[in-house]
N, C-alpha and C positions, 0 to 999 in steps of 0.2 A: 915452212918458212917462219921466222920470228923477225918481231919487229925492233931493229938496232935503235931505241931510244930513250934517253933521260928519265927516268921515271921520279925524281928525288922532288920536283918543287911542286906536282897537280900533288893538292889535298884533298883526298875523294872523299865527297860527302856519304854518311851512313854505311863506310864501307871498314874493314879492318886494314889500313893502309899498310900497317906492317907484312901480313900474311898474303894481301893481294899482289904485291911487290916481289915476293918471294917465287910466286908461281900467279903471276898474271890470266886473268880472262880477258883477251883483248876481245872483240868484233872489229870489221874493217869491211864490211859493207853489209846490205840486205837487201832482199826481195821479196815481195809478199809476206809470207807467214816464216821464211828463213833468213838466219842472221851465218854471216861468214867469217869467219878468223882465219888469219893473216895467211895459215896452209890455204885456205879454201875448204875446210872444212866446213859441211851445214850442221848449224845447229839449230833447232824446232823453236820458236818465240811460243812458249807455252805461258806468259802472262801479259801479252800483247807489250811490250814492252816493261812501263813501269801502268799498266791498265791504257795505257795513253794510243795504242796505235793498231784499233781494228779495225779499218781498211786496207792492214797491209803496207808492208815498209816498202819504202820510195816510189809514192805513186806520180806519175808523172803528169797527171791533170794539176798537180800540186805544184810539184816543182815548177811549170807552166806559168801557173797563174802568182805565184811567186818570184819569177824570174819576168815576167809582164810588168808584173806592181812597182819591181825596182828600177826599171831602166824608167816607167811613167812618175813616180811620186814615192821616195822613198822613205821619208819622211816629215809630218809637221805637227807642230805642238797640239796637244789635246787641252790647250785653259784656251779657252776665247775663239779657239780655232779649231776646226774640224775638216773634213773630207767625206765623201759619199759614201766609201766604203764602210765607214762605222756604222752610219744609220742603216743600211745595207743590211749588214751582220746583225743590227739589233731585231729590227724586224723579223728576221728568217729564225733570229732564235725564241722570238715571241709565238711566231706560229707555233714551234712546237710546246712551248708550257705549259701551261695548267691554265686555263683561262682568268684573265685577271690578274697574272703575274705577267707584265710585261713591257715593264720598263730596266731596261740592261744597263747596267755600269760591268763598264770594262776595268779587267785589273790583268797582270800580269803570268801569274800561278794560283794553283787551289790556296795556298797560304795567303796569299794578298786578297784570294777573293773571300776568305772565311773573317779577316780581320775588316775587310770591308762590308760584309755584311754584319759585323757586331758596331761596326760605327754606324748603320742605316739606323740599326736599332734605337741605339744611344740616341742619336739625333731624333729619328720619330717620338719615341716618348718625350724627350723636351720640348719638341715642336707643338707636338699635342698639349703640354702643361704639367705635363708628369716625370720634373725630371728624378726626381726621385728614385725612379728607376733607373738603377745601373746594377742591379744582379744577372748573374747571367747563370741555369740553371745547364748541366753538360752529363754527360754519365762517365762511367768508371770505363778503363782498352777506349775511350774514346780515342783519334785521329783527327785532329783538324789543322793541320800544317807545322810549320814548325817556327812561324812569324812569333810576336810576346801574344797578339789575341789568342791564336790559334792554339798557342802551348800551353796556356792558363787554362781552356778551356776541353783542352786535351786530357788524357788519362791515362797515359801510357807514361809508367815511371821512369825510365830512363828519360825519355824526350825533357821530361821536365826537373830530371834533378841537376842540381848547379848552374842553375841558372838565377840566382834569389827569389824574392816571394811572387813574384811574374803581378798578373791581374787581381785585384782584392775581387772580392765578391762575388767569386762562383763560386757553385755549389755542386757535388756531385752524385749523381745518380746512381743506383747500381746497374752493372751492365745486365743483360741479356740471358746470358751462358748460363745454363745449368744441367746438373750431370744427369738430370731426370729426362731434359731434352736430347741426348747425345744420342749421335746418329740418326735424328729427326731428315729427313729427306724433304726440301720445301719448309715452309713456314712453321714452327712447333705449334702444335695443340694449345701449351700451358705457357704461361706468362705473363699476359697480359696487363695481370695483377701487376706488375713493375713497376708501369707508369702510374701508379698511384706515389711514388716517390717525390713526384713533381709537387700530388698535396700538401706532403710532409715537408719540403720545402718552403711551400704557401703560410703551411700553418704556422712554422717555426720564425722566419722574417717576415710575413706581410708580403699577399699578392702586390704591394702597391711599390714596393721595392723591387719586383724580379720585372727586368725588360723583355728577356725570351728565356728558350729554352732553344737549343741545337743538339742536333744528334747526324747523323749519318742514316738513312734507309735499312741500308744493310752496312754494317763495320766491317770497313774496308783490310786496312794495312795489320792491324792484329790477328786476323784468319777468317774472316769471312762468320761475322755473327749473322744471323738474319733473326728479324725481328717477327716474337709473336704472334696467331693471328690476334687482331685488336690493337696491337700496343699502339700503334703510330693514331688509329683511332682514337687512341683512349687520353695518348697526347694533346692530339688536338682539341675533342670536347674541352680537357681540362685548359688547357693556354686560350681559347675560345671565352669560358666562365670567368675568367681574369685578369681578360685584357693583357696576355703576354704575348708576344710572339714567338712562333714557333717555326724556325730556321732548319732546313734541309739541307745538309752537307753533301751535293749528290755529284761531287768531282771524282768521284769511282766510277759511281752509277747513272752517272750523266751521260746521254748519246747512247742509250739501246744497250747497258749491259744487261737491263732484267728486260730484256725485250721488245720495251718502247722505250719513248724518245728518252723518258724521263723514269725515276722510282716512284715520285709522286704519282705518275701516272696509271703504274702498275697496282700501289699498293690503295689508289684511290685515294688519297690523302691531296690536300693540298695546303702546301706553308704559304707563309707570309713573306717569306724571303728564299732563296734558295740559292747555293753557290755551283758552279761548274768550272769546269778547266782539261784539263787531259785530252783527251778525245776531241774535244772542236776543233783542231787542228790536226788530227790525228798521230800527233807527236812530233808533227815538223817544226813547230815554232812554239814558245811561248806565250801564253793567254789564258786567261781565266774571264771568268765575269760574275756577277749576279742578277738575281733576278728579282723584282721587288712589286708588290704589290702596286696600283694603282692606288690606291687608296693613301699607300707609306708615301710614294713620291709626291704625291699633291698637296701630303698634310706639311711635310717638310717645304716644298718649293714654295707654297702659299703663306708661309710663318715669313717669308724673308721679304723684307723693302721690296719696291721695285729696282728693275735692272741690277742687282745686287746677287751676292754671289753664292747660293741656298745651301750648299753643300762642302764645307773646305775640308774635301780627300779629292785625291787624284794619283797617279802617277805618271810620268814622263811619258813612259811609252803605254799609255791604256789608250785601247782602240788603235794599236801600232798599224799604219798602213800597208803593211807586207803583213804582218801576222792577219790581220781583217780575209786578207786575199786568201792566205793558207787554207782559213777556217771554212768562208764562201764557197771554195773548194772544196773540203774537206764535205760539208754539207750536202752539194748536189752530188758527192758522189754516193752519198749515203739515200740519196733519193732514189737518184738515176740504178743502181744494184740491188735499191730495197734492203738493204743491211740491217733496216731494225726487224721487217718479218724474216733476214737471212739468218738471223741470231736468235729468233723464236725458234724455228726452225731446228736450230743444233743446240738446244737446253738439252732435247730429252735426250738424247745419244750419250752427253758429254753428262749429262748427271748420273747416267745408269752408269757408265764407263767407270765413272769417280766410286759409284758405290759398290763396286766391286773390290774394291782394294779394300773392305771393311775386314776381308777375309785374314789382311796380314798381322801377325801377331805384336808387329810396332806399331798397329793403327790404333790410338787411343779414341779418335773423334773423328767425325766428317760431318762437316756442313755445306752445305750447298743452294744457291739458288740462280735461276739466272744461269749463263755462261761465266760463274765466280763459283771458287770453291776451294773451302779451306779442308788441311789433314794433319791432324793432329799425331805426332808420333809420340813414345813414351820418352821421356825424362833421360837423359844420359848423366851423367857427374853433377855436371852443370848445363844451368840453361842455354840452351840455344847452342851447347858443342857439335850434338846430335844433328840438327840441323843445319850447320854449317859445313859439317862434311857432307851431310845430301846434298844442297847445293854444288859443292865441289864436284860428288861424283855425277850429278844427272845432267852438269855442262860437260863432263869427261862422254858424255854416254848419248852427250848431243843433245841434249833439253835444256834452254833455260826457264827457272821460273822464279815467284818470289818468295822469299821464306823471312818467317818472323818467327824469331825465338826456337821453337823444334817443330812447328807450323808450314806446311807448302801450302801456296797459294796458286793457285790458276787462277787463268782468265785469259782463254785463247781467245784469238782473233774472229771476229767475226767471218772473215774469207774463208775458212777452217774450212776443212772435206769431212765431212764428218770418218773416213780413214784416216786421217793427221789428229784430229783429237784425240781417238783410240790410238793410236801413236805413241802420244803423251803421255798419256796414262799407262800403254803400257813400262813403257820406259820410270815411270817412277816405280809400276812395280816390279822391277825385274831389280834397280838399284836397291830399296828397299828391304825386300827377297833376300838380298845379298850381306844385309847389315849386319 
């Protein structure tokens, strides 16, 4: 069955609209860990959607409590006014962070919450007396949305060419990747040495100019870099000795993709600020947040008048009343199944599974940590041609996943059988295999 409809006015974002048009990937419903096109054909969600949906697509404790929110309150403004469910939602996501991060600002997506955590920033150092600070320190394949903070602070060249000179005053780090580390399995040995970059930073403009530094735990949408053992340590000490803050992009790795709630939590680090999005809802609605120190919000709330208004960001819909109910949802479902020990659980399966495909003669690279994992194939003409027909054949062959440049990405669903991961993977090797 195909679907008799217009395709000329949707402008699909990050997609090649030309050639998607020509031969469409429609979906047209899902269940659990499988998505259906318009035959009814199943295809395997081998990157949980876009990372966003490891509980399983269309849960109905979801739709429930989303279909509850609307018919009671389905929307009011977030300046001057609020509803239960936000404070609800803030509380339940302070229990799980890092102690001492937990005070939640609501934003919309990972992009709204990265650019909202670079204005906590801004504001705390001028609150503190230090405005002085406005550099913001980021590394190279960096991802951090595609808002002006997020893409200034980003590293990925396409995202960021033609768009003019975006943010002044960042600065970039070198990424992670090196060819001494490839096909490191879990965390590499060497590197650590990296974050000494942030010194050379320090040394070249003056600790008293850089606000923070951000990074990602592990680099998401590029292929899955994970960080050496030490580096995020070694960040820290150093943003620790100079009074910078150091911001956790963890809208990948937010909600149990490295197995707890959090990366922070995994890699034993903990920021100052941290963003999420994806997963709190488990892809049914739109939301992001941040998370921010006690310490940031008091220094800020307490710089302002009384009755007076500490903070001017906000959006329309942050702490949206139906998105709050999605999330609340989303959450005890992740209690109530255990989802974060259910994705400890299916790491070992699905990273052994991944490294077995080292054997194919287009495997350049594999990374892996966590239920995320990036595969590097070799270089065809041009970048990312190669991997754009893998994509094509491994929805032909009934897998979707995400690919970046000639890059596939996984990142199954946590509900996964540990027989549907090895699924997956076989399926990438058999298309592969075939190249």
């Amino acid at each position: 069955m195909s679907l008799d409809i217009d395709m000329s006015n949707y402008w699909m974002p990050f997609t090649a609209n030309r050639a998607f048009k020509e031969s469409p990937r429609m979906i047209t419903s899902a269940q659990g860990i499988n998505l259906f096109d318009p035959s009814g054909r199943r295809i395997l969600d081998g990157s949980s959607g876009l990372f966003c949906v490891p509980a399983g697509h269309c849960r109905p404790e979801i739709a429930t409590a989303v279909g509850e929110q609307l018919r009671k309150l389905d929307y009011t403004t977030p300046f001057q006014f609020s509803h239960p469910g936000g404070f609800e939602l803030a509380n339940k996501i302070a229990s799980l962070t890092p102690p001492g991060l937990d005070r939640i600002f609501f934003a919309n997506s990972g992009s709204e919450s990265v650019d909202t955590a670079l204005k906590i920033a801004f504001a705390y150092h001028r609150a503190n007396g230090q405005p002085s600070r406005y550099r913001v320190v980021t590394r190279d394949l960096a991802y951090h949305g595609v808002n002006f903070g997020g893409l200034s602070v980003g590293g990925m060249m396409k995202n960021r060419e033609g768009y003019g000179s975006l943010l002044p005053g960042v600065v970039h780090m070198r990424h992670t990747q090196t060819v001494k580390n490839s096909f490191t399995q879990g965390q590499p040995e060497t590197g650590a040495d990296l974050a000494d970059d942030l010194l050379h930073a320090i040394n070249l403009y003056g600790a008293d100019s850089i606000a923070a530094v951000v990074v990602e735990p592990i680099v998401g949408s590029v292929g899955i870099l994970v960080p050496p053992k030490g580096y995020l340590q070694r960040l820290r000490q150093i943003a620790n000795q100079h009074g910078i803050l150091l911001i956790f992009d963890e809208v990948i790795t937010g909600f149990g993709r490295t197995g707890t709630p959090f990366a922070a939590e995994t890699f034993d680090v903990r920021p100052d600020l941290m963003t999420m999005a994806k997963a709190l809802t488990n892809g049914s609605m739109p939301m992001g947040a941040v998370a921010a120190s006690t310490e940031i919000y008091d220094t800020i709330t307490n710089a302002a008048a009384e009755n007076a208004i500490e903070f001017f960001h906000g959006y329309t819909y942050s702490a949206h009343p139906v998105a709050t109910a999605a999330a609340l949802a989303t959450l005890r479902i992740f209690e109530q199944e255990g989802l974060y020990e259910r994705a400890a659980e299916l790491v070992a399966p699905f990273q052994h599974a991944v490294s077995e495909l080292r054997s194919l003669s287009l495997v350049t690279d594999i990374r892996g940590y966590g239920l995320l994992a990036g595969i590097d194939l070799a270089t065809d003409e041009r970048m990312g041609q190669r991997g754009y027909a893998v994509l094509r054949k491994l929805f032909e062959a009934g897998l979707m996943v995400r690919v970046t440049n000639d890059t596939i990405i996984m990142a199954p669903p946590f509900v996964s059988e540990v027989a549907e991961v090895e699924q997956m993977v076989d399926i990438v090797k058999a298309v592969v295999t075939q190249l």
